[in-house]
TIRO-2110 file (N, C-alpha, C; in Angstrom, 1 decimal):
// TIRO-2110
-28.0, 30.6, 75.9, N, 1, A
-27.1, 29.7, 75.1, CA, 1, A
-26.4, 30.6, 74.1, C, 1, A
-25.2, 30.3, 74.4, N, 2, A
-24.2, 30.5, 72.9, CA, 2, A
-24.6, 30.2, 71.3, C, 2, A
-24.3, 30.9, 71.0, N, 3, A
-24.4, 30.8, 69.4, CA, 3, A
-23.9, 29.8, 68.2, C, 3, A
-22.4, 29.5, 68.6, N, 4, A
-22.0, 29.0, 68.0, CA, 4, A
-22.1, 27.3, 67.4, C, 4, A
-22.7, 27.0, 68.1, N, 5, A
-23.3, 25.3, 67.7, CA, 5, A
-24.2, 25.7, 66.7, C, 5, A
-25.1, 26.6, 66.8, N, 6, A
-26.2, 26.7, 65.7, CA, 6, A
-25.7, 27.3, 64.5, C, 6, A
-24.6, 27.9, 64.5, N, 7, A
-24.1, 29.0, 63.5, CA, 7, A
-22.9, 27.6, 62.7, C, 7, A
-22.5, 26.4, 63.3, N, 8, A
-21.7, 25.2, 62.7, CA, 8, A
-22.8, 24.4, 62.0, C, 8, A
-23.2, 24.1, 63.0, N, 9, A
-24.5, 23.0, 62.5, CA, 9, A
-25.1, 23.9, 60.9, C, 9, A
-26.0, 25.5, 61.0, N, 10, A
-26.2, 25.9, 60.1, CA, 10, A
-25.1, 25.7, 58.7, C, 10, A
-23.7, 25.9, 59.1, N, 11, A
-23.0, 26.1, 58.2, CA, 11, A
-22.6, 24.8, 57.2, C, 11, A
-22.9, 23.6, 57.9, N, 12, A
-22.6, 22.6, 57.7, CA, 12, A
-23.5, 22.2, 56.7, C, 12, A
-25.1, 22.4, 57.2, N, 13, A
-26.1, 21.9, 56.4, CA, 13, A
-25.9, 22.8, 55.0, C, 13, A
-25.9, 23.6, 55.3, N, 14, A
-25.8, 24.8, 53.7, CA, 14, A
-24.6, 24.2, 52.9, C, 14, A
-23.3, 23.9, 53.3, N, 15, A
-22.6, 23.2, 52.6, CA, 15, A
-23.0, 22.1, 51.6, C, 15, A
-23.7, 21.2, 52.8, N, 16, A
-24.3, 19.7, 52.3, CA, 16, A
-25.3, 20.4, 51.0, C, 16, A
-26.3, 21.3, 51.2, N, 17, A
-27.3, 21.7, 50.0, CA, 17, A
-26.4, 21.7, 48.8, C, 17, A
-25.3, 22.9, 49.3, N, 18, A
-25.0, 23.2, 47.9, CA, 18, A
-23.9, 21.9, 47.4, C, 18, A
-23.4, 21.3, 47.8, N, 19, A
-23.0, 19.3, 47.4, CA, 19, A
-23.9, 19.0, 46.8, C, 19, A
-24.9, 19.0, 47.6, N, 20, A
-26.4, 18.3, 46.7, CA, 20, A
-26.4, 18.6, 45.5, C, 20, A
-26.5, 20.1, 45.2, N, 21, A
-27.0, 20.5, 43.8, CA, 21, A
-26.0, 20.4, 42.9, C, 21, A
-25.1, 20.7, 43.3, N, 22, A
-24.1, 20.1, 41.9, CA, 22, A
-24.0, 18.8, 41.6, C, 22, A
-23.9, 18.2, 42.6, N, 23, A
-24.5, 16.4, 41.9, CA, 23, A
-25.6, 16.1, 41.2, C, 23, A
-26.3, 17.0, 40.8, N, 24, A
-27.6, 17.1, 40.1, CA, 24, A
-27.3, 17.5, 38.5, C, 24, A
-26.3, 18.0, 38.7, N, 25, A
-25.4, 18.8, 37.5, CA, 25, A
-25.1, 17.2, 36.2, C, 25, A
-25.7, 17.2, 35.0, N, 26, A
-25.7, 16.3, 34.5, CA, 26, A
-24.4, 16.1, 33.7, C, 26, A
-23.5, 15.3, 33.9, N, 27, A
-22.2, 15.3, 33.1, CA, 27, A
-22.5, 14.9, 31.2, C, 27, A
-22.0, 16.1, 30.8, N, 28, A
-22.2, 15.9, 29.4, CA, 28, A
-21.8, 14.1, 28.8, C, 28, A
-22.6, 13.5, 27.8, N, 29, A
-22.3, 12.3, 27.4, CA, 29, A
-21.1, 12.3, 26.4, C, 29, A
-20.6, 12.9, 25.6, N, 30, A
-20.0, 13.4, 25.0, CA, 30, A
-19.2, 14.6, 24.9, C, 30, A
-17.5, 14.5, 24.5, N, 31, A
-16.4, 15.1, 25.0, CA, 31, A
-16.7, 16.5, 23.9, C, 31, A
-18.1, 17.2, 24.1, N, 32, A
-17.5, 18.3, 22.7, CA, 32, A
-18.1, 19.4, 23.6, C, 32, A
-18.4, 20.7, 22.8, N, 33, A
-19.1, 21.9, 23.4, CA, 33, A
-20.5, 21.7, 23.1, C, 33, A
-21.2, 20.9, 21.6, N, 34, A
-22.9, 20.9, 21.6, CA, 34, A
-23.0, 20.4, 23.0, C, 34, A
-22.3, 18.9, 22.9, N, 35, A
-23.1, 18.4, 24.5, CA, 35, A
-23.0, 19.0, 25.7, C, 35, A
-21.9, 19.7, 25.8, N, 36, A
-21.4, 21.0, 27.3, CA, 36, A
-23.0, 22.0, 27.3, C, 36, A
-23.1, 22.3, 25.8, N, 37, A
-24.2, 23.4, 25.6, CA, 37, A
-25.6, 22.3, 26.5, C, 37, A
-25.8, 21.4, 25.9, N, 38, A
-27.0, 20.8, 26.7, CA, 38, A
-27.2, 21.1, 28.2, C, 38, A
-26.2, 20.6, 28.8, N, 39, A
-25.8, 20.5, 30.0, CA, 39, A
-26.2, 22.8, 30.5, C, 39, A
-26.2, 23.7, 30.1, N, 40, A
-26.3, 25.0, 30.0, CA, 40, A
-27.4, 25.6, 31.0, C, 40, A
-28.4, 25.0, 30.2, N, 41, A
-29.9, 25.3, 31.7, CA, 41, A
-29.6, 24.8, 32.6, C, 41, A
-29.0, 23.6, 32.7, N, 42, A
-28.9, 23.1, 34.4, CA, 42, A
-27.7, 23.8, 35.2, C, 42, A
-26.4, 24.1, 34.9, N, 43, A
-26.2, 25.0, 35.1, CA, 43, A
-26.1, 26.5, 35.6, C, 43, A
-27.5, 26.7, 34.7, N, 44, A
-27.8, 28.0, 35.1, CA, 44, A
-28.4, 27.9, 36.1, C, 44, A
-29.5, 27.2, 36.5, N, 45, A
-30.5, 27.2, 37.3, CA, 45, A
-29.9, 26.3, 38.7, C, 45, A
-28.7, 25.7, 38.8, N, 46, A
-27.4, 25.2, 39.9, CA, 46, A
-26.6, 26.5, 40.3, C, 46, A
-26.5, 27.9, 39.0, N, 47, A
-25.7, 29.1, 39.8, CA, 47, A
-27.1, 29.9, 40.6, C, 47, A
-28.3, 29.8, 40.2, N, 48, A
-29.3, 30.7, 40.6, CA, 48, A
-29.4, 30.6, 42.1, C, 48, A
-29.5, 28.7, 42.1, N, 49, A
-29.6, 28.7, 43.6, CA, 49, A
-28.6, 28.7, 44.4, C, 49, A
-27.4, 28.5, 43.7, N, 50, A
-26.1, 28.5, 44.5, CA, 50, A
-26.0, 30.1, 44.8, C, 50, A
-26.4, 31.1, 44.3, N, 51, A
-26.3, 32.9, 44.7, CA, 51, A
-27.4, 32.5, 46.0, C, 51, A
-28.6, 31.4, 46.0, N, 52, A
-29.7, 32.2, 47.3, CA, 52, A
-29.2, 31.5, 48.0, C, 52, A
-28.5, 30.4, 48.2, N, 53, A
-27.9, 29.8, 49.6, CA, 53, A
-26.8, 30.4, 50.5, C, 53, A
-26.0, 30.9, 48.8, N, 54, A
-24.8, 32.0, 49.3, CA, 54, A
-25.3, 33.4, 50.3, C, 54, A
-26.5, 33.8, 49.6, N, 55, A
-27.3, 34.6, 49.8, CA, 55, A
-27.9, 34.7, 51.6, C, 55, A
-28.2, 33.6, 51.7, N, 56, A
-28.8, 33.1, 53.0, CA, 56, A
-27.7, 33.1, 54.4, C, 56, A
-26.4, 32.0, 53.8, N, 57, A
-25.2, 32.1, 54.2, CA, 57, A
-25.1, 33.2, 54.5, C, 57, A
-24.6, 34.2, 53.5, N, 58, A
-24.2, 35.4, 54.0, CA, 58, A
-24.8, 36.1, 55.1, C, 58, A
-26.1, 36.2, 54.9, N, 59, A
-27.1, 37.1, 55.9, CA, 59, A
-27.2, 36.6, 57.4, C, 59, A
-27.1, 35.3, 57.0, N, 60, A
-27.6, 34.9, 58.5, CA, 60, A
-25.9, 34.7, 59.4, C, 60, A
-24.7, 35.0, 59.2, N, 61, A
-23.3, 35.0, 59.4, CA, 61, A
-23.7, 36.6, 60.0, C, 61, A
-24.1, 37.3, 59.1, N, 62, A
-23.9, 38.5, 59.6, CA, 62, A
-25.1, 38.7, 60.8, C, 62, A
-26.4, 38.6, 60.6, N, 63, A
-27.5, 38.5, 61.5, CA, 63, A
-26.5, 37.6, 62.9, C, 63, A
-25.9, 36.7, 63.0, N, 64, A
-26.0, 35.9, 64.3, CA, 64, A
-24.3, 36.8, 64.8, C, 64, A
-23.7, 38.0, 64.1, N, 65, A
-22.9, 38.6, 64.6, CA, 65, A
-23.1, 39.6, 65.7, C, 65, A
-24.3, 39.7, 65.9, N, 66, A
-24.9, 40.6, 66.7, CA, 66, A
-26.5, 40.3, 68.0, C, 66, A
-26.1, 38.5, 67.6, N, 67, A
-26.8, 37.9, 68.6, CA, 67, A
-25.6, 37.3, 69.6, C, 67, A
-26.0, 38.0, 70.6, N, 68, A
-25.0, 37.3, 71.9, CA, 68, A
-25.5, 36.0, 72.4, C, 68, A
-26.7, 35.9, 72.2, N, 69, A
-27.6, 34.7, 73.5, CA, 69, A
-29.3, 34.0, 72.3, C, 69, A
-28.9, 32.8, 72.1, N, 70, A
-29.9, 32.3, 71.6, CA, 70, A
-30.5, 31.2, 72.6, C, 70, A
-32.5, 31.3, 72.1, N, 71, A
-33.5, 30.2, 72.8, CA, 71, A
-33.5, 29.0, 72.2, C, 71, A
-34.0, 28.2, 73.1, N, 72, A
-34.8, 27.3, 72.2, CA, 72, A
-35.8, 27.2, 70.9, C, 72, A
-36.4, 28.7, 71.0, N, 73, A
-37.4, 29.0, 69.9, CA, 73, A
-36.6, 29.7, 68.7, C, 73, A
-35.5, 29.9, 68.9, N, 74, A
-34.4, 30.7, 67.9, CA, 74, A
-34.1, 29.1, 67.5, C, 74, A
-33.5, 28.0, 68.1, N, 75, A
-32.5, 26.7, 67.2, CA, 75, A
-34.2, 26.9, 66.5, C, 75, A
-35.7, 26.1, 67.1, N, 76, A
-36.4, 25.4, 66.0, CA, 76, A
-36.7, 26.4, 64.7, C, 76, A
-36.4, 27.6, 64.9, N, 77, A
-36.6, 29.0, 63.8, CA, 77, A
-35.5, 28.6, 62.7, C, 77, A
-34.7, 27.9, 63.3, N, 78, A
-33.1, 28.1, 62.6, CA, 78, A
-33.5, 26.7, 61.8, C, 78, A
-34.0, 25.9, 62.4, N, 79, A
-34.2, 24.1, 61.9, CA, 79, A
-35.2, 24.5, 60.6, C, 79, A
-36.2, 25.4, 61.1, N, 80, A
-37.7, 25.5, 60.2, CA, 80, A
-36.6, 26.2, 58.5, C, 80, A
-35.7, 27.1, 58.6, N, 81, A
-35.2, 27.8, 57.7, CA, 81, A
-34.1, 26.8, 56.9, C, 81, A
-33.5, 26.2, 57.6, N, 82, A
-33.0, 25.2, 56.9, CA, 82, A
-33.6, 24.3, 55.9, C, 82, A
-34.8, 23.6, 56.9, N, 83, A
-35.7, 22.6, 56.4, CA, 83, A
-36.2, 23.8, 54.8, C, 83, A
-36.6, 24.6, 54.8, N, 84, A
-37.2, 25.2, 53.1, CA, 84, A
-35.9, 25.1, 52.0, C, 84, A
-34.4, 25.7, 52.9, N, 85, A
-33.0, 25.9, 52.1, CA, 85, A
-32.9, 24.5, 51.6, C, 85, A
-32.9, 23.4, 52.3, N, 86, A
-32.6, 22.0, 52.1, CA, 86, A
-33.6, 21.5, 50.6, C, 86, A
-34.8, 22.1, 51.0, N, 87, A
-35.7, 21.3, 49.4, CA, 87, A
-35.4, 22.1, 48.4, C, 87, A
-34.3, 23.1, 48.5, N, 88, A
-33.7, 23.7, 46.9, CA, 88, A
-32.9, 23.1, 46.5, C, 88, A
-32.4, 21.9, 46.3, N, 89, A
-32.2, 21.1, 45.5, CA, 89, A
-33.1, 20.5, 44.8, C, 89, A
-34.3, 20.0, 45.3, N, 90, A
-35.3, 18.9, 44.9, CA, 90, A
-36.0, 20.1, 44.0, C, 90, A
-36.2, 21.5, 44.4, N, 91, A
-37.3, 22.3, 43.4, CA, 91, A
-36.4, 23.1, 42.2, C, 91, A
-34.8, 23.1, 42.3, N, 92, A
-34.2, 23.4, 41.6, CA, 92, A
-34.1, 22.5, 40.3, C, 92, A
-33.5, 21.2, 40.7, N, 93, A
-33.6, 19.7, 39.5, CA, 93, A
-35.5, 19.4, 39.0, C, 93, A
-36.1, 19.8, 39.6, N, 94, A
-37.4, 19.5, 39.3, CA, 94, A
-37.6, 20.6, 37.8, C, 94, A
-37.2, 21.7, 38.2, N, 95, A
-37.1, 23.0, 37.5, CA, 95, A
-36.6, 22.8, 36.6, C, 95, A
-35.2, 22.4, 36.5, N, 96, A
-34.7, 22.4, 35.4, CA, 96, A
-34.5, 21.1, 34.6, C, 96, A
-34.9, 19.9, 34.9, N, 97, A
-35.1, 18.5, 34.3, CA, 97, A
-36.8, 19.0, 33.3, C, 97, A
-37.6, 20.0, 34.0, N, 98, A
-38.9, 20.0, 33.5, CA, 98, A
-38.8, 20.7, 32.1, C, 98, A
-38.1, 21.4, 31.9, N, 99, A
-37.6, 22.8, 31.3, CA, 99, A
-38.1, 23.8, 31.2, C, 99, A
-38.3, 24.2, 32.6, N, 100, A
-39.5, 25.3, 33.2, CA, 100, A
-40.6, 25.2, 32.8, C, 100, A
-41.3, 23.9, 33.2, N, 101, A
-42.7, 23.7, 33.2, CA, 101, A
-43.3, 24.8, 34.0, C, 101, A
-44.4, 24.8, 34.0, N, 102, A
-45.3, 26.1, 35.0, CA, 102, A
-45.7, 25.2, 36.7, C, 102, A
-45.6, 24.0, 36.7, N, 103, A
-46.2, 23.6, 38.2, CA, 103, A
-44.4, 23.4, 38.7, C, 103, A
-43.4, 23.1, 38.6, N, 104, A
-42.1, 23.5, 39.0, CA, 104, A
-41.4, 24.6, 39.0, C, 104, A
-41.7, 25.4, 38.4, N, 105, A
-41.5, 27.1, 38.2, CA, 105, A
-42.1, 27.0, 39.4, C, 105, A
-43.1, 27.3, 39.6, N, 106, A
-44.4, 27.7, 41.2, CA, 106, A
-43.6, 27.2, 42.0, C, 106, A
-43.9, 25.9, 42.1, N, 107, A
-42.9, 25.4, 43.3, CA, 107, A
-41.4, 25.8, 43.4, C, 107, A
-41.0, 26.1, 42.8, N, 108, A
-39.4, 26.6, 43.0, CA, 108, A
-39.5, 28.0, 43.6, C, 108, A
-40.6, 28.7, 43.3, N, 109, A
-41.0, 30.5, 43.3, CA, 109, A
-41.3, 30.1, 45.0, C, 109, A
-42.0, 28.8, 45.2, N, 110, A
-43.2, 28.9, 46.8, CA, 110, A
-41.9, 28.3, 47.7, C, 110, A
-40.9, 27.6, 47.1, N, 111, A
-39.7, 26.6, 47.9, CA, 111, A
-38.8, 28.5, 48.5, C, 111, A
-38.6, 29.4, 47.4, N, 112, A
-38.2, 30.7, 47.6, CA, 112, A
-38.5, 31.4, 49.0, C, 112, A
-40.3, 31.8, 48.7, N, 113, A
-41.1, 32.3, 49.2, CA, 113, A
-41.3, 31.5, 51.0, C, 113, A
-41.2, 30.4, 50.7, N, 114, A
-41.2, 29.8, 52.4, CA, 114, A
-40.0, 29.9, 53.3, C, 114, A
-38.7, 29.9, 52.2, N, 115, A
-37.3, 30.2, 52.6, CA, 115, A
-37.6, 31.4, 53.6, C, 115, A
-37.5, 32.6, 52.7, N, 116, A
-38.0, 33.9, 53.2, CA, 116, A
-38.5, 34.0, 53.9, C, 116, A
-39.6, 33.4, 54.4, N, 117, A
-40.8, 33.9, 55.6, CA, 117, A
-40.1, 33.0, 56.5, C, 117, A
-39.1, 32.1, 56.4, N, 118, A
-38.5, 31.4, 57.6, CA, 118, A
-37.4, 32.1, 58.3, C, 118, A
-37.1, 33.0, 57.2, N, 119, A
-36.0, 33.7, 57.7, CA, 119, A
-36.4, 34.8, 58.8, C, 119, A
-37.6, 35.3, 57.9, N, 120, A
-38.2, 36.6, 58.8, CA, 120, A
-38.6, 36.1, 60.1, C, 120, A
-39.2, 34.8, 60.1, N, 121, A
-39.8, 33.7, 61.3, CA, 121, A
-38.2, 33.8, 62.1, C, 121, A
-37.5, 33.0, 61.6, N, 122, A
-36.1, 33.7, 62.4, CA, 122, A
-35.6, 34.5, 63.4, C, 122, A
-35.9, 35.8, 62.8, N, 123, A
-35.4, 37.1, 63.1, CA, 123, A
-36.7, 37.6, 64.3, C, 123, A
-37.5, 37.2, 64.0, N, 124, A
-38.8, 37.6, 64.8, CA, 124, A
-38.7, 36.5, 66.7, C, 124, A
-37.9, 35.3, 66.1, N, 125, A
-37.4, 34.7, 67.2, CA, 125, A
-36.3, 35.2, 68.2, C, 125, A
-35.1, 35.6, 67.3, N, 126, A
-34.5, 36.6, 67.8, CA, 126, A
-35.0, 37.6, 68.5, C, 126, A
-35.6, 38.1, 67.6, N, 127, A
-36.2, 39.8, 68.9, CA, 127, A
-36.9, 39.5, 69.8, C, 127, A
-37.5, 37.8, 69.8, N, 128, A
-38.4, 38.0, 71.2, CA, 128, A
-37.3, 36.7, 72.5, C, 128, A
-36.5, 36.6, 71.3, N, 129, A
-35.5, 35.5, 72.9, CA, 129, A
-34.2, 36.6, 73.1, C, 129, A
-34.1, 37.5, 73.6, N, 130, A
-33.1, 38.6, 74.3, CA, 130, A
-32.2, 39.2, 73.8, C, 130, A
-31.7, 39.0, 72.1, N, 131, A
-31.1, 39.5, 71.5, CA, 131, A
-31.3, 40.6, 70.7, C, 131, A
-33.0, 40.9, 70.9, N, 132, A
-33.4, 41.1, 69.8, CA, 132, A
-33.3, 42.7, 69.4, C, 132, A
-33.2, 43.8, 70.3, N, 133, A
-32.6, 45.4, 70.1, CA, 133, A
-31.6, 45.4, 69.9, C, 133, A
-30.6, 44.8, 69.5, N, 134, A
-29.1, 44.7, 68.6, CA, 134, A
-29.4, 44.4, 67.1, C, 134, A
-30.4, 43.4, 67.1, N, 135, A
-30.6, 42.8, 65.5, CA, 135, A
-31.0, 44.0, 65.3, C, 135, A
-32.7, 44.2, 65.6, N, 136, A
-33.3, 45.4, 65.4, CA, 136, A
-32.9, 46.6, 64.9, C, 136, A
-31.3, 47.3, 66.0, N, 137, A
-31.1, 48.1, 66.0, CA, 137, A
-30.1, 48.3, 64.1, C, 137, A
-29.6, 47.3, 64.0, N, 138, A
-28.7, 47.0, 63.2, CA, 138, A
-29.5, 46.6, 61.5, C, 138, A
-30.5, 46.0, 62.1, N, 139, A
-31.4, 45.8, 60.3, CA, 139, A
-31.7, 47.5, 59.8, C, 139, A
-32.5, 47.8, 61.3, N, 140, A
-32.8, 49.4, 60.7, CA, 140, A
-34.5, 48.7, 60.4, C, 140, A
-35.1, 49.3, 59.0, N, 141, A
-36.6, 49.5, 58.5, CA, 141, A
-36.6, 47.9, 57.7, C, 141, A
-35.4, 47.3, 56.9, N, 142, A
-35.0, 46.0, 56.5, CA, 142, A
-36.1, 46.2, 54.8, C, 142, A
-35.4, 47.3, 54.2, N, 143, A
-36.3, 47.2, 53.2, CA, 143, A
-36.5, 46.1, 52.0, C, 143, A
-34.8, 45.4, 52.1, N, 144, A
-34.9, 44.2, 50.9, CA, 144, A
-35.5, 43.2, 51.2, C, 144, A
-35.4, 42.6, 53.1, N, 145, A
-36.0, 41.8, 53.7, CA, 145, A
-37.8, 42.0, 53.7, C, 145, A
-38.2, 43.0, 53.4, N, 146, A
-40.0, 43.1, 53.6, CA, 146, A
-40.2, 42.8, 51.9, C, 146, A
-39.1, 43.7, 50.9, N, 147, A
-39.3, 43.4, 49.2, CA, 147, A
-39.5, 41.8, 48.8, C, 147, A
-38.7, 41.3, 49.0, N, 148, A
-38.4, 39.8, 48.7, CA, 148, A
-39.5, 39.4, 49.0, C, 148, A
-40.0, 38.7, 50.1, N, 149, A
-41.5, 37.8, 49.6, CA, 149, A
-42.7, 38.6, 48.0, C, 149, A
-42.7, 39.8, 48.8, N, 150, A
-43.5, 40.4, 47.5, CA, 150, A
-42.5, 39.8, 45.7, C, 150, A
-41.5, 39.8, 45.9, N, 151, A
-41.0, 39.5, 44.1, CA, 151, A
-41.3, 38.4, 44.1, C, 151, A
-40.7, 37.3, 45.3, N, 152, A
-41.7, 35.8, 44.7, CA, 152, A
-42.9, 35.7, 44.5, C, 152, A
-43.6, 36.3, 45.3, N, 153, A
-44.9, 36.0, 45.1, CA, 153, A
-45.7, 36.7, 43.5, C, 153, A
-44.9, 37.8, 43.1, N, 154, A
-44.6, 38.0, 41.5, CA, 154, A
-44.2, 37.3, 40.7, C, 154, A
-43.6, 36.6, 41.4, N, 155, A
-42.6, 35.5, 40.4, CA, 155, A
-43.3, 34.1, 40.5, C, 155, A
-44.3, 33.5, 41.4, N, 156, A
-45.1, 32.8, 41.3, CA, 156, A
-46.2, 32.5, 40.3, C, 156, A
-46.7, 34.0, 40.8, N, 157, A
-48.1, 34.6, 39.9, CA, 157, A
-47.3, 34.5, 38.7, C, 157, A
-46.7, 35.0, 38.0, N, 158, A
-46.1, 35.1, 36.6, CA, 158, A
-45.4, 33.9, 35.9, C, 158, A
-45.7, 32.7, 36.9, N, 159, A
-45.1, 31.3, 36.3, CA, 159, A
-46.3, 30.6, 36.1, C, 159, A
-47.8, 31.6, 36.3, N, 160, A
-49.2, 31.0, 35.3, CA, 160, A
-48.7, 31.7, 34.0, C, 160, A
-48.4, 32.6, 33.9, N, 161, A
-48.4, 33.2, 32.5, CA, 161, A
-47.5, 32.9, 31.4, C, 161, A
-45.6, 32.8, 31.7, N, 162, A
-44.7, 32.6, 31.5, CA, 162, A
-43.6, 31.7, 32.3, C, 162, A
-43.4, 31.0, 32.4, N, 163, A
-42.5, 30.4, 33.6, CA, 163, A
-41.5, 31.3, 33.5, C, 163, A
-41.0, 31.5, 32.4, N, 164, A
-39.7, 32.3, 31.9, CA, 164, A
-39.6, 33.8, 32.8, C, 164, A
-40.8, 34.5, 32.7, N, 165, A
-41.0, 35.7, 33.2, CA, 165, A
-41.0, 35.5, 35.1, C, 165, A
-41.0, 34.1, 35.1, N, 166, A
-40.9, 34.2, 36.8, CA, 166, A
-40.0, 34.1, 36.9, C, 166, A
-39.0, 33.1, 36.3, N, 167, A
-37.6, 33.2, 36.6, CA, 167, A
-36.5, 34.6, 36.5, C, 167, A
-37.0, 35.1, 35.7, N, 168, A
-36.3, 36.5, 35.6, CA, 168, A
-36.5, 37.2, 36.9, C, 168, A
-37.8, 37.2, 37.3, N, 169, A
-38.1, 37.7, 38.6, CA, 169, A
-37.3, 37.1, 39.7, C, 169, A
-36.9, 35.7, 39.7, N, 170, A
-36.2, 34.9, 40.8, CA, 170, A
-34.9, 35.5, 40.7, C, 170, A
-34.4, 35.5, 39.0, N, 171, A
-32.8, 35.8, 39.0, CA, 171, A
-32.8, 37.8, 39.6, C, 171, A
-33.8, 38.5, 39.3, N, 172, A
-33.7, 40.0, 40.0, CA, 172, A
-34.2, 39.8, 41.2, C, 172, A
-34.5, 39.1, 42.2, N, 173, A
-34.9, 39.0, 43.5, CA, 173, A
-33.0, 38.6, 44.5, C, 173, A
-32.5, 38.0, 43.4, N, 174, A
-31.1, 37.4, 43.6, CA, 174, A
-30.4, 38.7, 43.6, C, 174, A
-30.3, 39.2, 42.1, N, 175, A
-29.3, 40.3, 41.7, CA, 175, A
-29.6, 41.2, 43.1, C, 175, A
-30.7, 41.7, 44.0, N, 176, A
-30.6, 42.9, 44.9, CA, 176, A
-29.9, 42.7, 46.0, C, 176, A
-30.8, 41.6, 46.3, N, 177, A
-29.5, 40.8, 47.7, CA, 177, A
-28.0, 40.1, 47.3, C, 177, A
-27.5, 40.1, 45.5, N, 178, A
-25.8, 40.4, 45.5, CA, 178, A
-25.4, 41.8, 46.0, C, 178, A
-26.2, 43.0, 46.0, N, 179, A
-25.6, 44.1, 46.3, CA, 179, A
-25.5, 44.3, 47.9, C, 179, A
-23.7, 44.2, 48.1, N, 180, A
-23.5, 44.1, 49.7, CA, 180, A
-24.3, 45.0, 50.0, C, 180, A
-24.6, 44.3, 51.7, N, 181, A
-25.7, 45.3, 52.8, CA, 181, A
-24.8, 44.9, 53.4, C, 181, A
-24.4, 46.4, 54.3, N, 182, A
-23.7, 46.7, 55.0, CA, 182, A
-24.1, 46.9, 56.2, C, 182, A
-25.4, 47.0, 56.3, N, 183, A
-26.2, 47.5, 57.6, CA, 183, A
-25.4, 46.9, 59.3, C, 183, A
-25.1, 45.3, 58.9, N, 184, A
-24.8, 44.9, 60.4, CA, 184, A
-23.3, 45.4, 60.7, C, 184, A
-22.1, 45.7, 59.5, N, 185, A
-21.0, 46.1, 59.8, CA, 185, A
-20.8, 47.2, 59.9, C, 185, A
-22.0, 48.1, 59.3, N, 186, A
-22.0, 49.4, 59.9, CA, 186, A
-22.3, 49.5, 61.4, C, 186, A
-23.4, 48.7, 61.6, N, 187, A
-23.5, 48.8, 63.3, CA, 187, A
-22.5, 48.2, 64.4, C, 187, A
-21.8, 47.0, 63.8, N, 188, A
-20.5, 46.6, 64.8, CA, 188, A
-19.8, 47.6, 65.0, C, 188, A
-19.4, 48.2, 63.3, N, 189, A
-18.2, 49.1, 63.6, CA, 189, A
-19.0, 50.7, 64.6, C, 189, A
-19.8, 51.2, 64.5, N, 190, A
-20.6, 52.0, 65.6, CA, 190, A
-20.6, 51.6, 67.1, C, 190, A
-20.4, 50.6, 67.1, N, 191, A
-20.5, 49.9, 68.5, CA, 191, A
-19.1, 50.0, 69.1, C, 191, A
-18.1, 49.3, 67.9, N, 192, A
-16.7, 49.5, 68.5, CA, 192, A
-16.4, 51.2, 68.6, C, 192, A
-16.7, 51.9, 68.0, N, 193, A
-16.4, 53.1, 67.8, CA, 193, A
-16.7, 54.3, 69.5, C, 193, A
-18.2, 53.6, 70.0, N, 194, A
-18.6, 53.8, 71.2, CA, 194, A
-18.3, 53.4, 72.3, C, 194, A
-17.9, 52.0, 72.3, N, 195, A
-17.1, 51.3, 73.3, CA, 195, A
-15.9, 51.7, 73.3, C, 195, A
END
């Protein structure tokens, strides 16, 4: 099977998330900057997740550029990864309505942490339905992709201690994956280069 129904359908759902979460975004009651200021943590915690969807977006655009042929066990990999992307709305507004309580901190860190392992769940479907020595070849050793569960799971553990100290962990788990990876357009362009 072709790719492209899964790569619309994906693209569509991630749209819908990030809709979601800005409707979550509480409109100041009053026309001044104190009440804009209230309005500030939610906000923040609406750009955090809007970088890991963009985040997600981005990777998996580039990942399905170098899949020619997807399974049936690739769509339900692709369904399972969505399904975790989709409850960051509900663990984002929980997070920041709570004002980083410590059992919504966790949950927003484990909503992270399941994301991630769906992704990897993903890619592991890839390499076993016929695509998979292109991805392979093109991730390379995938060092930010094996780092990342380890920071949430830092960033879980550290929302018994401080919620605050997990979130900083969530927002530098973000900041590494803003730094473009070039890995798959280095390998297209190697490909064209050989062809």
């Amino acid at each position: 099977m072709r790719t492209s129904r899964l790569e619309a359908f994906s693209d569509g759902v991630l749209a819908i998330i990030i809709t979601i979460m800005v409707l979550e975004l509480h409109v100041p009651e009053e026309p001044s900057f104190a009440a804009l200021g209230a309005s500030a943590t939610g906000f923040l915690t609406y750009a955090l997740s809007f970088v890991y969807v963009g985040i997600y977006w981005n990777n998996h655009h580039h990942m399905f550029q170098v899949v020619e042929q997807i399974t049936g066990s690739v769509l339900w990999a692709n369904l399972h990864l969505l399904f975790w992307l989709s409850l960051l709305p509900f663990s984002t507004a929980w997070m920041d309505e709570s004002g980083f309580a410590q059992v919504p901190t966790v949950t927003y860190g484990v909503n992270l942490l399941l994301a991630a392992l769906a992704y990897y769940t993903l890619q592991l479907a890839i390499f076993n339905g016929g695509s998979g020595d292109r991805l392979r070849a093109a991730l390379g050793r995938d060092l930010k992709g094996k780092l990342s569960p380890l920071m949430y799971i830092s960033g879980i553990l550290l929302s018994f201690v401080a919620p605050w100290l997990a979130v900083a962990v969530f927002v530098f788990a973000a900041l590494v994956w803003l730094v473009p990876d070039r890995r798959v357009e280095r390998f297209l362009a190697s490909e064209g280069t050989a062809a």
